[in-house]
C-alpha positions in Angstrom: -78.5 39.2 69.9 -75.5 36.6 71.2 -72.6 38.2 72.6 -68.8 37.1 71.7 -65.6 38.4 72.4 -62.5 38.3 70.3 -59.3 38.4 71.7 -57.0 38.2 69.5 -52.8 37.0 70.1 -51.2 38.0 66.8 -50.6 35.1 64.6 -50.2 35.6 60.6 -54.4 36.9 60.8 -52.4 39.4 62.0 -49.5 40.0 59.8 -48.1 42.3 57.8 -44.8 42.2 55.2 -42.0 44.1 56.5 -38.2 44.0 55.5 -37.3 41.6 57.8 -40.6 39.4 57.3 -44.1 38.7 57.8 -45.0 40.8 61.9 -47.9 40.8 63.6 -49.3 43.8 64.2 -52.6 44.1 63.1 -54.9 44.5 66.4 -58.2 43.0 67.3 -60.4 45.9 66.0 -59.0 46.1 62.3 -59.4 42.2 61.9 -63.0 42.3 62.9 -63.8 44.9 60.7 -62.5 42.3 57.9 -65.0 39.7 58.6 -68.2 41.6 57.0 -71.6 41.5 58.5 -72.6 39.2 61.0 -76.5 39.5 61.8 -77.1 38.9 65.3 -73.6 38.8 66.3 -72.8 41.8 68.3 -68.9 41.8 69.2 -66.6 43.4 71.8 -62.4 43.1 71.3 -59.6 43.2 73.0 -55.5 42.4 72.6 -53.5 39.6 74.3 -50.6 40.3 72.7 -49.0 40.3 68.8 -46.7 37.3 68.6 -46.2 34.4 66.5 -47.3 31.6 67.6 -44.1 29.6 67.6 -42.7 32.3 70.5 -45.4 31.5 72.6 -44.2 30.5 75.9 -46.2 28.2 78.5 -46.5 31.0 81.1 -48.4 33.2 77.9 -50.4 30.3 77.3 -51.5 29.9 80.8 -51.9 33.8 80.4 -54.3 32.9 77.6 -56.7 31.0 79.2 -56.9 33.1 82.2 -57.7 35.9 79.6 -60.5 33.5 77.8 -62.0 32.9 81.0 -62.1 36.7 82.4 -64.2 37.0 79.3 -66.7 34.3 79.7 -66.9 35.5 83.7 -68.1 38.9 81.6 -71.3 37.1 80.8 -70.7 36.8 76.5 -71.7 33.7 74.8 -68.6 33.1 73.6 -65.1 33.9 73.0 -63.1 33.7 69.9 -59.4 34.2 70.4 -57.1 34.7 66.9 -53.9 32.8 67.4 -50.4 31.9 65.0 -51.3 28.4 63.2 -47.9 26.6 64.5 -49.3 25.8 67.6 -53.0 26.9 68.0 -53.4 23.1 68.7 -51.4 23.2 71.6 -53.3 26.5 73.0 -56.0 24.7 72.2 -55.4 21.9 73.8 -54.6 23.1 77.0 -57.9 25.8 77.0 -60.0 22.7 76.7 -58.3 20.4 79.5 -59.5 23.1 81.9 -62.9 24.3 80.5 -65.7 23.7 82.5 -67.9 25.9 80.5 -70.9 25.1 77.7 -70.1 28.0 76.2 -68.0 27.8 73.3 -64.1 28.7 73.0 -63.3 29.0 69.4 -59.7 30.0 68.3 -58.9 30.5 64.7 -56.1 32.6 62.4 -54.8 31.9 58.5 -52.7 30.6 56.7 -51.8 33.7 54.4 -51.3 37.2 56.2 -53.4 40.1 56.6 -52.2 42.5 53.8 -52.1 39.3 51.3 -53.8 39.9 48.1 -56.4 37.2 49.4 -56.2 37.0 52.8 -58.0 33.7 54.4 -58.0 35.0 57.6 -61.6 37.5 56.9 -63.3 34.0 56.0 -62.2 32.2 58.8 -63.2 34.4 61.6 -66.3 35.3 60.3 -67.0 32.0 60.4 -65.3 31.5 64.3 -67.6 34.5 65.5 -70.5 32.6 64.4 -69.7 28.7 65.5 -69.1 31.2 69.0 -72.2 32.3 68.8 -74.6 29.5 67.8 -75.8 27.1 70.1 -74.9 24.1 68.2 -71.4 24.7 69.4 -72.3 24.4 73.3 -71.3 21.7 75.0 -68.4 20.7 72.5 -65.9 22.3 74.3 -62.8 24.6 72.8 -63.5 24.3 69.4 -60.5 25.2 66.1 -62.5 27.0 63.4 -60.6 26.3 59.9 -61.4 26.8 56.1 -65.4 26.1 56.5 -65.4 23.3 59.8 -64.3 23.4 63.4 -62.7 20.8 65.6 -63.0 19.7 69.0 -59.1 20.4 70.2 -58.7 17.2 71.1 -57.1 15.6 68.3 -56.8 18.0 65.9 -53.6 18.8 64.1 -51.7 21.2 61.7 -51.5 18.9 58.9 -50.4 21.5 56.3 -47.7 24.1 56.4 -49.2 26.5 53.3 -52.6 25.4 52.2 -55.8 27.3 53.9 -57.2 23.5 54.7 -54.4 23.5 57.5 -56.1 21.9 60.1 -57.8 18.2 60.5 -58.2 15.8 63.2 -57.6 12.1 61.9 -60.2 9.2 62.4 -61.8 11.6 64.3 -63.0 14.6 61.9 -64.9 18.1 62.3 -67.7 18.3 64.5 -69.1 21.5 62.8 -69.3 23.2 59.5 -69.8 26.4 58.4 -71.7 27.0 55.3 -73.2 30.1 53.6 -73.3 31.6 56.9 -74.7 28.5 58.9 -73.2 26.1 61.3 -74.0 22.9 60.4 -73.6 20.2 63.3 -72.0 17.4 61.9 -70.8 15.5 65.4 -71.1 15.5 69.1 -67.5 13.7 70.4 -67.8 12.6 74.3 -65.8 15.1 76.9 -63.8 14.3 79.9 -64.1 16.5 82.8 -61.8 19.7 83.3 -58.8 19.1 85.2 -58.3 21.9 88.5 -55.4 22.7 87.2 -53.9 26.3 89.0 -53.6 28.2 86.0 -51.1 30.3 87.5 -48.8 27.9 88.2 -45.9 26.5 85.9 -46.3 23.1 84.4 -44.3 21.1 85.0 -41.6 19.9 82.3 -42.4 17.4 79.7 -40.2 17.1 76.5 -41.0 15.4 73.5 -38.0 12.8 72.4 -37.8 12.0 68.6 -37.6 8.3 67.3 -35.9 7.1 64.5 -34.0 4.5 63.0 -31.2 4.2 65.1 -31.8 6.4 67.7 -29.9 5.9 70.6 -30.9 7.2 74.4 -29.2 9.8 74.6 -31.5 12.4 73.8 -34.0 10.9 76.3 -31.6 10.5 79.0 -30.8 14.3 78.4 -34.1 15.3 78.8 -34.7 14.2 81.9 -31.1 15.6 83.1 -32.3 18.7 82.0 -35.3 18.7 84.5 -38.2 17.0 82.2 -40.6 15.3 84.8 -42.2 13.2 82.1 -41.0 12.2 78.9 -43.4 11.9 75.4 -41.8 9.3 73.1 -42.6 10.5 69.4 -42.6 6.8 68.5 -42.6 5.0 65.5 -45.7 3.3 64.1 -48.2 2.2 66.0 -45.8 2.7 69.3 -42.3 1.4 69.0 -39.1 2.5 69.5 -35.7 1.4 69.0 -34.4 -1.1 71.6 -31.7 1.5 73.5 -34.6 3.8 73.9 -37.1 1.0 75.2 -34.2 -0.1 77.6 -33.4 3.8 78.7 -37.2 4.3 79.2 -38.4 1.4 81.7 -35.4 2.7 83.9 -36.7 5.7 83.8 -40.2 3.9 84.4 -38.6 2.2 87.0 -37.3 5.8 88.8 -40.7 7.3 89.0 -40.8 9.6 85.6 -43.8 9.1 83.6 -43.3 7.9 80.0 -45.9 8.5 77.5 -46.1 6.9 73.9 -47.3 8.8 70.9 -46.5 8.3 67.6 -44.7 10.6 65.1 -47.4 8.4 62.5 -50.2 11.3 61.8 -53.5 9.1 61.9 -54.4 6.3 64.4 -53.7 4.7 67.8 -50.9 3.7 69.5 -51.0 -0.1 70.8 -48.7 -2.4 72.8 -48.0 -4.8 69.8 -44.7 -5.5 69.1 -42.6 -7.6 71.4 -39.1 -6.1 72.2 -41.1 -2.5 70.8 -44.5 -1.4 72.2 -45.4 -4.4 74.2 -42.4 -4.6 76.0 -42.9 -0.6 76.7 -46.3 -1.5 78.1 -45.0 -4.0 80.0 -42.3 -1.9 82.0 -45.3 0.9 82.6 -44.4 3.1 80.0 -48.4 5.0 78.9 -50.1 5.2 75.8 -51.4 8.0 74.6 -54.4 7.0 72.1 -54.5 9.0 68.8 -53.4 12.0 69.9 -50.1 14.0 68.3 -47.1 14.4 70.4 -47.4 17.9 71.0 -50.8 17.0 72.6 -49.6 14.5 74.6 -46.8 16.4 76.0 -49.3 19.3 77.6 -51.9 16.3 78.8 -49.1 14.7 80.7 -47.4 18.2 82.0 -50.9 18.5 83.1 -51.4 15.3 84.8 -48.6 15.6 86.3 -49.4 19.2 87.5 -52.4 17.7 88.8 -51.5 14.1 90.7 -47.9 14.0 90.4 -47.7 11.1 92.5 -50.6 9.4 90.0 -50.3 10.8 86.3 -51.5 8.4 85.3 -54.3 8.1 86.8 -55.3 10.9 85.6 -54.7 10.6 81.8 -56.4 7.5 81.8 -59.8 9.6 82.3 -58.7 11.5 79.6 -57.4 9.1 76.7 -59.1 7.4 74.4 -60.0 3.4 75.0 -57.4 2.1 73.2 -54.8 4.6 74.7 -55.6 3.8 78.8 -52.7 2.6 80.8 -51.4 0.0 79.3 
């Protein structure tokens, strides 16, 4: 019999219509008993907390992971934590840059609420409980459970704001799939190694700076005004931005605050290619972060930087993809 635990955050899996909107206040217990029979599966609960996702703050995420790993220290075989879709990736992300564990992590919620005439959110964690519980799922790290497959966190994304296929990971894929009540393995993506991060510690502040055409410095010089210690561009394409931005972020280059480059473009790399865009941010030591979204890039840099602040980069390097290393 494989032991999981379900801790459950609130998210619309948990949510119920009221007069001032969908809440989430459905607890841990009451969503399990929505996910049916699961043979060989015995499960404990417990609640985080009922919140939507999107006022999640980084001190309850940290609070999250400490949670996740007080429940693997309990000696289950795996934890499954129910989390708001808006930024599961994010949690997700940031479980799985300090796991050091072969036993799986598995969040999952729903696109449609809990009291909705057809709720996905039964499907879904019935499925989560058992990628949690099968061995196939060891080693892969924290893994996103959606609509039949799961995704290392690396990489994945919310790439739909309604339909119950919400989630994917571009050029990368699912690495499980869940099928008449079987996980399927389907691939087996390399890890890095957990970073020591003090998880109860604030990160330090990294803001995410939007490109477009036109776009001047000013939000980018505001950011780090405001106290950002490292900046993620949301570039354009494969990695370019406009020329005030690319002038405004080898300065800050130049000063000491890390700038990482991402692109706002959902599938592929980013690459130094374009002189007077991404090359010439790659040549004043501006970073690239590989494939992954913004959002990701922002907690892998907050965490770098958390963890070598005097070498960030150093540290994402061990943790980016080939084509995304220091430029």
């Amino acid at each position: 019999m494989a032991r999981v635990h379900l801790l459950a955050t609130g998210g619309t899996i948990a949510s119920r219509r009221t007069d001032g909107g969908l809440s989430a206040t459905t607890p841990a217990a009451e969503l399990l008993a929505t996910a049916g029979a699961l043979p060989g599966i015995e499960v404990t609960v417990s609640d985080l907390t009922t919140v939507p996702s999107f006022a999640l703050t980084e001190a309850d995420v940290r609070a999250l992971v400490r949670a996740v790993r007080e429940q693997l220290a309990d000696g289950v075989d795996g934890v499954v934590v129910t989390h708001g879709t808006d930024t599961m990736e994010e949690s997700a992300l940031l479980a799985d840059l300090v796991h050091d564990d072969d036993r799986p992590v598995v969040f999952t919620g729903a696109q449609r609420p809990f009291d909705a005439p057809a709720p996905d959110g039964p499907a879904n964690l019935a499925d989560a409980l058992r990628v949690a519980a099968d061995p196939a799922a060891r080693g892969l790290g924290v893994l996103l459970a959606f609509d039949g497959l799961a995704f290392a966190a690396r990489g994945v994304r919310k790439v739909d704001t309604l339909r119950s296929a919400a989630f994917d990971a571009p050029g990368r894929g699912p690495v499980l799939r869940v099928a008449a009540g079987a996980v399927r393995p389907l691939a087996r993506p390399p890890r890095s190694p957990a970073l020591p991060l003090d998880l109860g510690a604030a990160l330090p502040r990294v803001d995410v700076v939007a490109c477009h055409q036109g776009a001047d410095d000013a939000l980018l010089r505001a950011a780090v005004a405001a106290g950002a210690a490292g900046v993620v561009l949301e570039a354009l394409g494969v990695g370019n931005v406009p020329p005030p931005v690319a002038a405004a972020a080898a300065e800050l280059v130049a000063g000491g605050t890390p700038v990482l480059v991402c692109s706002r473009v959902p599938a592929g790399p980013v690459a130094p290619l374009y002189a007077g865009g991404g090359a010439s941010l790659a040549r004043d030591g501006a970073l690239f972060g590989g494939d992954l979204s913004p959002w990701q890039g922002r907690l892998l840099l907050s965490a770098a930087l958390a963890v070598d602040p005097h070498d960030p980069a150093g540290v994402l390097a061990g943790h980016l993809d080939p084509g995304g290393e220091r430029a």
